[in-house]
C-alpha positions as CSV (number, residue, x, y, z in Angstrom):
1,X,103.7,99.2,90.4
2,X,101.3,97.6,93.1
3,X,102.3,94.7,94.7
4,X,99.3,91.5,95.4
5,X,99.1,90.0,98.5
6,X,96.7,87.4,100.0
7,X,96.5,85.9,103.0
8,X,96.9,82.2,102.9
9,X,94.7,80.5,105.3
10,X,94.6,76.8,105.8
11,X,91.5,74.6,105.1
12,X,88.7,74.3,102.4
13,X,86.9,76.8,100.8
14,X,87.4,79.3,98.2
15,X,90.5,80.6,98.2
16,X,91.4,84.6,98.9
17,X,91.1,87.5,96.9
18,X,94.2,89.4,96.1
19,X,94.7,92.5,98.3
20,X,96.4,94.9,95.9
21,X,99.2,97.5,97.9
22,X,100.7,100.0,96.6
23,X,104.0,99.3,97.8
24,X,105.3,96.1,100.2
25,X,105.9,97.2,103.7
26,X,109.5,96.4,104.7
27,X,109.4,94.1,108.2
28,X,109.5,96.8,110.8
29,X,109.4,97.1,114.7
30,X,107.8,99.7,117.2
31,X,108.9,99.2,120.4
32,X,108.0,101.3,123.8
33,X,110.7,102.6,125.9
34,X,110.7,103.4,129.2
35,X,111.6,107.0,130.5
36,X,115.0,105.8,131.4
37,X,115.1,104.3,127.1
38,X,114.7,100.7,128.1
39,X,112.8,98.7,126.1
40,X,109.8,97.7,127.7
41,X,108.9,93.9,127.2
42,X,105.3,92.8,126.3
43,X,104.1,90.4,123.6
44,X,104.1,92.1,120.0
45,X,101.1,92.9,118.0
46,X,101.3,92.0,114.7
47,X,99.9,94.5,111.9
48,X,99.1,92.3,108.5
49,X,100.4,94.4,105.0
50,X,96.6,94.6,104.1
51,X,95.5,96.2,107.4
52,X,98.6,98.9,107.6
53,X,97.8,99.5,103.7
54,X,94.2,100.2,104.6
55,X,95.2,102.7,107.5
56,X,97.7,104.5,105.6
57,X,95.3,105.1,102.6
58,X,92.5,106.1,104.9
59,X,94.1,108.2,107.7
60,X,97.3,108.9,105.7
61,X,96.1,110.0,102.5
62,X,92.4,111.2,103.7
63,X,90.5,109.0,100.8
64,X,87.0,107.6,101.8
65,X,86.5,104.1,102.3
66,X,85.0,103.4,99.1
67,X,88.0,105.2,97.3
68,X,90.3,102.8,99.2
69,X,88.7,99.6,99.1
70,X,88.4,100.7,94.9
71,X,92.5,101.2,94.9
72,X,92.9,98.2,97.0
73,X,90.1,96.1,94.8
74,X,88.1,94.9,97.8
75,X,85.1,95.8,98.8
76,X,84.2,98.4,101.2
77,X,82.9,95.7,103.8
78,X,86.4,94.2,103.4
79,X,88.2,97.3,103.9
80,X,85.8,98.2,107.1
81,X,86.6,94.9,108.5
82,X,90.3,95.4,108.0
83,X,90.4,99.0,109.8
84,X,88.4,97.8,112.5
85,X,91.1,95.0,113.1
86,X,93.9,97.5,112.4
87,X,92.3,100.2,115.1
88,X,92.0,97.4,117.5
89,X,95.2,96.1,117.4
90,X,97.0,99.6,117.3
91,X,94.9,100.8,120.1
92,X,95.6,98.0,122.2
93,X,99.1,98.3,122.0
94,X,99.7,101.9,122.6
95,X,97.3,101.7,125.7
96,X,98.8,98.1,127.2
97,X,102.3,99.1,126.0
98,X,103.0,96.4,123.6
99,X,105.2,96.7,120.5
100,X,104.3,96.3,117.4
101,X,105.2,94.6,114.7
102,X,104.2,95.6,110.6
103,X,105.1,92.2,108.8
104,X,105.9,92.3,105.1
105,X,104.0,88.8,104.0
């Protein structure tokens, strides 16, 4: 069963195109510990369901980006965009130390 998601965003224009995932991501958080295991404080970055279901199918399960933006049914300049975002925001909190948060909607 895949599950639809769009991200609502506020103002005119055409609405969204569903993002279809393969499963809903349950609300998780990865937080850096210290080397004593305390929690080390930062402000969280937050990973949207769209942009975690485009890493996992493209680094995860080794398909090319035009197999994933096809199971996801975006297009391949959509799927792009949302890796680049995902790598940015991944990469920024593993080399600032920031935790990260994978929100469900």
């Amino acid at each position: 069963m895949t599950w639809a998601w769009r991200r609502r965003r506020g103002g005119r224009g055409r609405p969204p195109k569903p993002r279809f995932i393969s499963r809903p991501s349950t609300p998780l958080s990865f937080i850096p510990i210290d080397e004593y295991g305390h929690p080390i404080p930062g402000v969280p970055v937050e990973l949207q369901p769209d942009e975690l279901e485009a890493l996992r199918l493209v680094y995860a399960e080794g398909l090319s980006q035009e197999e994933a933006a096809a199971r996801m049914k975006v297009s391949r300049g959509t799927l792009w965009r949302l890796l680049s975002s995902a790598r940015r925001k991944v990469a920024e909190a593993l080399s600032q130390g920031r935790p990260i948060h994978l929100r469900r909607t």
